[in-house]
N, C-alpha and C positions, 0 to 999 in steps of 0.2 A: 658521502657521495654515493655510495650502494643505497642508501638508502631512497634517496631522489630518484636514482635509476628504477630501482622496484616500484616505485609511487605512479610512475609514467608509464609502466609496462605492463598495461592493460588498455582494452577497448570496449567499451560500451556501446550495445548491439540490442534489436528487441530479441523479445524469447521466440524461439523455435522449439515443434513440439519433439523435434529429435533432444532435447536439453532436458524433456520432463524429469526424466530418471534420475539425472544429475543434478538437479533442482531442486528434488524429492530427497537426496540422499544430502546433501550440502543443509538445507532444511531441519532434518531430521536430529543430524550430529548438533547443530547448535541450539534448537530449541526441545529435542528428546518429547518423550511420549505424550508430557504433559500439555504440553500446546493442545489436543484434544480435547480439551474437557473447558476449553474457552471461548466464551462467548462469539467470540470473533472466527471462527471455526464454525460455527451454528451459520454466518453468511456465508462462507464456503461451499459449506457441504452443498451436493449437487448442483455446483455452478462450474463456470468455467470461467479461465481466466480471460481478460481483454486482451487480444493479441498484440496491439499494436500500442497497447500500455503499457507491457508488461516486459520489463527490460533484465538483460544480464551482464557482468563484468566478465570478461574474457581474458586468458594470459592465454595467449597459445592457443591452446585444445582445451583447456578446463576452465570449469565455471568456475570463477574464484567469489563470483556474488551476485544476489537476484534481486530483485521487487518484482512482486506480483501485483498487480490491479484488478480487484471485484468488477461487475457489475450490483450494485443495489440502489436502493430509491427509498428516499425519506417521505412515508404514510402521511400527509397533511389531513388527518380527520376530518377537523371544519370546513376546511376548504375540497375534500374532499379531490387531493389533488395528489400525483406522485409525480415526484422530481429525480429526474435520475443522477447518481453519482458515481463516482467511481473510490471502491474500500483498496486503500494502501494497506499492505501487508502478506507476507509476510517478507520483512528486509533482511537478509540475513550477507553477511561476508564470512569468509572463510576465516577459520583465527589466525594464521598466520601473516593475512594481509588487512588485519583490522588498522585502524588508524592513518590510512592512506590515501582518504580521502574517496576512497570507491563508496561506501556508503550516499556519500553525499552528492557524487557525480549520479547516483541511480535515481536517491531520490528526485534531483532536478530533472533528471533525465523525464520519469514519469509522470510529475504535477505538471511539466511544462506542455506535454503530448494529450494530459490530458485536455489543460485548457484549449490548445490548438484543435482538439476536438470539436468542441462545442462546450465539455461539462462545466458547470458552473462550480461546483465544488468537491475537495477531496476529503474522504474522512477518514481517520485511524485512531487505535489506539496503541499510545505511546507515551514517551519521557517529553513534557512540556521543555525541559532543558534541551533535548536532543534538536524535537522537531520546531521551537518558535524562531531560531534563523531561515530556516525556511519558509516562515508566513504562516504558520498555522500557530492557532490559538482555541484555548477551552471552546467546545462544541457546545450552545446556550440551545433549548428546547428542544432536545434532539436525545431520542431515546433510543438503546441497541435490545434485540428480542432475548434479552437473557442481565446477569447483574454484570458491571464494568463499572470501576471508579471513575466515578464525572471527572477526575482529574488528569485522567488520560484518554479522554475520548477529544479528541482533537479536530479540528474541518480546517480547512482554507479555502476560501471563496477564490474565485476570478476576478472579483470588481470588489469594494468595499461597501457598495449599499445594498449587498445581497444578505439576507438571511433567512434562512430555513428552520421551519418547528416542526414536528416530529416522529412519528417512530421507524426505523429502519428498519427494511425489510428487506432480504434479499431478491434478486432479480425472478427467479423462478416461484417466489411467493406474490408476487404480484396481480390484483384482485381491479378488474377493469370493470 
């Protein structure tokens, strides 16, 4: 019964920049220094989050868990075309309330705001196991600016006869 109680005793809200700090810190203890040195860090760096993508689990006064939403856009060379999308990551909960379904209420939270946007598709990389109840599936032509197992680069379209080839580039790399 405590345990259903703790499950329900959160609220799911977008991020506010008064949260960065605790965002940054909640961040930091679950995924430690090495997160830096990954590809998916390289779309980060000098961007900003989507504000109105970009969601947190709330108990109270503290952040118990975040998603962040990128902006970047997949380089269609041939076509010589950029499609913007929005990079999931990074998702983290707190350890104490893993397993209670905040994960999963963020991620919805944030594919479905996105689509309500306009974007046509989300990309990450991640556990195939984690994210294909969610509707994402192996990322086909779709290349990230640095090395990342093809087995975890993930997208989820909006529609099903959409797809996109390739190379990702962050928002502020963007070559018009």
């Amino acid at each position: 019964m405590a345990l259903d109680a703790l499950a329900l005793d959160f609220t799911i809200c977008l991020e506010t920049p008064d949260l960065e700090h605790r965002i940054l810190e909640l961040t930091d203890h679950a995924f430690g220094p090495g997160r830096f040195v990954k590809t998916a860090e390289r779309l980060r760096e000098n961007s900003h989050v989507i504000p109105d993508l970009s969601f947190v689990a709330m108990r109270g006064e503290t952040v118990i868990g975040s998603v962040r939403m990128w902006p970047i856009f997949v380089h269609n060379f041939n076509a010589n075309t950029y499609e913007p999308l929005a990079f999931l990551g990074p998702i983290v909960v707190d350890d104490a309330h893993r397993g209670l379904g905040i994960g999963k209420a963020l991620i919805s939270a944030c594919v479905e705001a996105a689509f309500g946007k306009g974007l046509r598709a989300v990309l990450l990389v991640g556990s195939q196991s984690y994210f294909k109840p969610f509707g994402f599936d192996k990322a086909q032509n779709i290349t990230l600016p640095g090395p990342v197992d093809p087995n975890r680069l993930l997208i989820r379209y909006s529609q099903p006869d959409i797809a996109f080839a390739g190379k990702v580039c962050p928002e502020n790399a963007q070559v018009i």
